[in-house]
N, C-alpha and C positions, 0 to 999 in steps of 0.2 A: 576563497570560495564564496560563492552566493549560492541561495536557497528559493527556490520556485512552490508556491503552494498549487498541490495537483489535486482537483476530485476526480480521479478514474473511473467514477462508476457510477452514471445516472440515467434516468428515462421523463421522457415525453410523451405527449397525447399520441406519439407516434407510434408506439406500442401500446403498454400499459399502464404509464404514466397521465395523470393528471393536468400538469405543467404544458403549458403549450411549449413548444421552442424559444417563442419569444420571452415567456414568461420563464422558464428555466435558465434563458441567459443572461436575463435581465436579475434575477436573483444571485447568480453566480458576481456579477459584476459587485451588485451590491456588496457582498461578503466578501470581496478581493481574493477571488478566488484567483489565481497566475494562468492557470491552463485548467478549461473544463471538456473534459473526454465527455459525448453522449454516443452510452450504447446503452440505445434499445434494443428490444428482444428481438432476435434475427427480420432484422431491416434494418437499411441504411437511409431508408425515404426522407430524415431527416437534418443531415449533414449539412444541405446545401443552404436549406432553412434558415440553419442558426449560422454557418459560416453567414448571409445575409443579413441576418439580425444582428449580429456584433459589428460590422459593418458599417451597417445602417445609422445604428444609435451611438457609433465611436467609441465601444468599450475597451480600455483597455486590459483585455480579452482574449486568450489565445483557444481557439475550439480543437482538439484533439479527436477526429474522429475515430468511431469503432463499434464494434457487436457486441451483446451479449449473447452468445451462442447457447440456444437455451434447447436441454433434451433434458429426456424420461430418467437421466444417469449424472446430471451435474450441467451445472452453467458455466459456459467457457467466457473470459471476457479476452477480444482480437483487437486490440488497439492498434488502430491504424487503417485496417479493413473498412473498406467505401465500397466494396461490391460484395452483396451474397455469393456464397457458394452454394455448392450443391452438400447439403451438410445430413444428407439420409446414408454415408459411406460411414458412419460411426463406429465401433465397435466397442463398448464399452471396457470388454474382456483383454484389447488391446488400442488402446486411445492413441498410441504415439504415431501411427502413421496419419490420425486425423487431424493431430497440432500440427505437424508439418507441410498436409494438403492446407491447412491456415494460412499457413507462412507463403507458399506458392502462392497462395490465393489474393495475399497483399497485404498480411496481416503483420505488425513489424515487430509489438510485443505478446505473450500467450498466456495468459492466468488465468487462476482458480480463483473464483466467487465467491464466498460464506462456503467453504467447503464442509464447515460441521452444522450446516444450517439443519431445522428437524425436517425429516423424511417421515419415511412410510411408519405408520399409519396416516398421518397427518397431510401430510405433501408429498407430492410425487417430483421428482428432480429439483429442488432447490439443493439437498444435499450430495456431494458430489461422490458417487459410487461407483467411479471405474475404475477400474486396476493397473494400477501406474508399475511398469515394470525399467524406464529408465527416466528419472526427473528430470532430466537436460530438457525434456521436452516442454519444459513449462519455465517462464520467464519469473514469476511472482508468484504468490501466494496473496490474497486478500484476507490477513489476519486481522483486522478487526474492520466490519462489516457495521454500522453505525446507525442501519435504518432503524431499527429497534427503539435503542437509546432515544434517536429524536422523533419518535413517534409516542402515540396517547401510551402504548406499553412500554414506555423507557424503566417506570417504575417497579413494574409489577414484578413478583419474587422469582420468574419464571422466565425473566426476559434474558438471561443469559444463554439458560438453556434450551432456550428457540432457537438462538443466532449462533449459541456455540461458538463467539470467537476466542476463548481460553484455549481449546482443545484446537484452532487454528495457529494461532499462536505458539505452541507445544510440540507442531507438527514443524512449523515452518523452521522453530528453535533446535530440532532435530534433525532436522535437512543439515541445514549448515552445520553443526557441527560432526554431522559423519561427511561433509567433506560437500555437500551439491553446492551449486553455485545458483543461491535464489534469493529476489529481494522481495521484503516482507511491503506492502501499499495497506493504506483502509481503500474502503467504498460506502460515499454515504448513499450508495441507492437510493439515491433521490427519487420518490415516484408522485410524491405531494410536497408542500410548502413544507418541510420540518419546525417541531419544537426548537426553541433555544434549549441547547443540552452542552454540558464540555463533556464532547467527544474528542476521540484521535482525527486528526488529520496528515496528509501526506506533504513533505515536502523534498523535493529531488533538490540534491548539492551538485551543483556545476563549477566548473570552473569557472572563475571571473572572467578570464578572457575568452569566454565561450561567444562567436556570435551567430549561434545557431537560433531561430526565431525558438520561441519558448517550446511550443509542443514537442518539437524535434529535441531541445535538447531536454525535456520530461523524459521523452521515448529514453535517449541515451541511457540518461540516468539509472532508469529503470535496468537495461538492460548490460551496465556495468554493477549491479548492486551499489547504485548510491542514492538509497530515498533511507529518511528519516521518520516514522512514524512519532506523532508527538501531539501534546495537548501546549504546547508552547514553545518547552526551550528546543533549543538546536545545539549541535555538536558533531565532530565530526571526528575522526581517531586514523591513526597510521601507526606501524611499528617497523623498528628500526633493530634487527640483531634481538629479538622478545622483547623488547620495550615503549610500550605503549604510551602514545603520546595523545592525549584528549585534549581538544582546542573546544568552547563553550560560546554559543553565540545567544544574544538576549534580544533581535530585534525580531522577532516575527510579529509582535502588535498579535499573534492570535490569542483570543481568549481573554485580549490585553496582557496578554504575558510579562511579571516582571518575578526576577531572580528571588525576592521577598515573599512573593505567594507558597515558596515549597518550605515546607519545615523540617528541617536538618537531611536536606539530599544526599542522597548516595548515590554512587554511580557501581554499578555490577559487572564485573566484566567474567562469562562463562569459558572455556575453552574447549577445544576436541579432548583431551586429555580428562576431562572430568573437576578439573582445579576452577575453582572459584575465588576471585575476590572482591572486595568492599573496601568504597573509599569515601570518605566523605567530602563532599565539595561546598565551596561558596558559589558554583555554578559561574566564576568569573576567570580564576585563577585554571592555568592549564593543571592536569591533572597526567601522573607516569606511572605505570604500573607494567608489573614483569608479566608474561607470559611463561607457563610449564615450561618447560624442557617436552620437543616436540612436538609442541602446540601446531594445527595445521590448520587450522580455523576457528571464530571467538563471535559471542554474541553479546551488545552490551548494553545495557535496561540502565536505564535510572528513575531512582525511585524518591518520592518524597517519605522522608522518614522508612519506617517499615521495609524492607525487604518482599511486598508483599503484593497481587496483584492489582489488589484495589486502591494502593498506592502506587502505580504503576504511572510514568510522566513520558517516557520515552523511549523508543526503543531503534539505539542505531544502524546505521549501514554495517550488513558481517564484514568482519577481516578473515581474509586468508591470508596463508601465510604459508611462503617460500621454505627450504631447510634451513636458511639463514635466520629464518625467524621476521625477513622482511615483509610487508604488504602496507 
């Protein structure tokens, strides 16, 4: 397997961003970033911009274009999407026939924004308030939303509870294990220059012998559940008849990641059945662990030390899992 680092979620002077095109791509390169999605808030004016700016200056670069689909009811992010739609057919009370006029419309993956971002009083649609009555209609969930963290209020006692990505997190960690089929991304909402913060970042696991150019096989990834949220390390999991097999990878250089930085890790593995367990790793050595009897999907966190979320290092691609216990 290889690992592609994605930021799926940023803006330019072309909406409400700060960042010109040029200057957003030019930072993305700097930061080695694999594949940078710009969606700005419903407009595409930008796409052609930065595909010409990466270009132009020979970064090795992949532009992933897409919208932030932005209403009174939650921000949709349409990765892929290069032409607006007509996007006033909304219905909050039933959003799924509007994900899918997305998808017609040329949008190839469908996610959710800072879904627990703070609303009303405060803001009107940042938090996402429509009533999901079948989740297939959504490719992802954006469980931790980063602008926060590397912005002036990364610090303040309050900044959780703005962005609300725990209660994202919680949500997305319950999808899967009642069985939906959704993979968890960040979003650093890029809209100015960020703080240096260790935040989460996303990274999509491909197969090696993948020779899809990078955005394309981002898109896949996403849309087989295989992205990595993580502050460094990598890993990736399969089982066999319940028996879970963890492979550990240490090259992402993000954060300057080395196996040494975590103090006594552990790896978490949840299952649909409600069974939990804990394993501690040198983050080198593969790691096997059973699954319940009946396990039908599993979600797996590793943690530095603690069990806990502010020890929180990684959080991998769900398993599901066949009656054999395979995936």
């Amino acid at each position: 397997m290889k690992f592609i680092r994605a930021e799926l979620h940023n803006h330019s002077t072309e909406s409400d961003g700060a960042l010109s095109v040029e200057s957003l791509a030019a930072y993305a390169a700097e930061k080695n970033f694999g594949v940078l999605a710009l969606t700005d808030h419903n407009t595409t004016s930008g796409h052609a911009k930065a595909y010409d700016a990466i270009r132009r200056a020979g970064y090795a670069l992949a532009l992933l274009p897409g919208v932030e689909i932005t209403t009174f009811f939650g921000h949709i992010l349409a990765l892929g999407l290069v032409q607006m739609p007509d996007i006033t057919t909304l219905d909050p009370r039933a959003p799924e026939p509007f994900f899918a006029m997305l998808r017609t419309a040329g949008a190839r993956a469908v996610g959710i924004a800072h879904p627990f971002s703070v609303g009303s009083p405060l803001f009107i649609g940042c938090r996402f308030d429509m009533e999901m009555h079948d989740w297939n209609a959504v490719d992802y969930i954006e469980v931790f939303n980063t602008s926060v963290s590397e912005s002036g209020m990364g610090a303040h006692p309050m900044a959780e509870a703005f962005i609300g990505n725990s209660r994202a997190l919680a949500l997305w960690e319950r999808l899967v294990l009642d069985g939906q089929r959704i993979a968890a991304v960040t979003g650093k909402d890029l809209h100015s220059m960020p703080r240096d913060a260790e935040v989460f970042t996303t990274y999509a696991i491909v197969d090696e012998a993948c020779t899809l150019n990078a955005a394309d096989a981002v898109l896949g990834a996403v849309l087989r559940r295989q992205t990595i949220v993580t502050k460094g390390p990598l890993f990736t999991a399969h089982s066999e008849k319940g028996r879970v097999t963890v492979i550990f990878d240490n090259t992402s250089g993000y954060l300057d990641w080395a196996p040494a930085q975590a103090a006594a890790p552990v790896l978490e593995l949840r299952d649909s059945t409600g069974a939990v367990q804990r394993a501690e790793t040198d983050l080198r050595t593969p790691l096997s662990l059973s699954l319940a009897p009946g396990a039908r999907s599993a979600v797996l966190k590793l943690y530095a030390g603690a069990c806990a979320p502010v020890h929180l290092l990684a959080v991998g691609a769900p398993l599901y899992l066949d009656k054999e216990g395979n995936g």
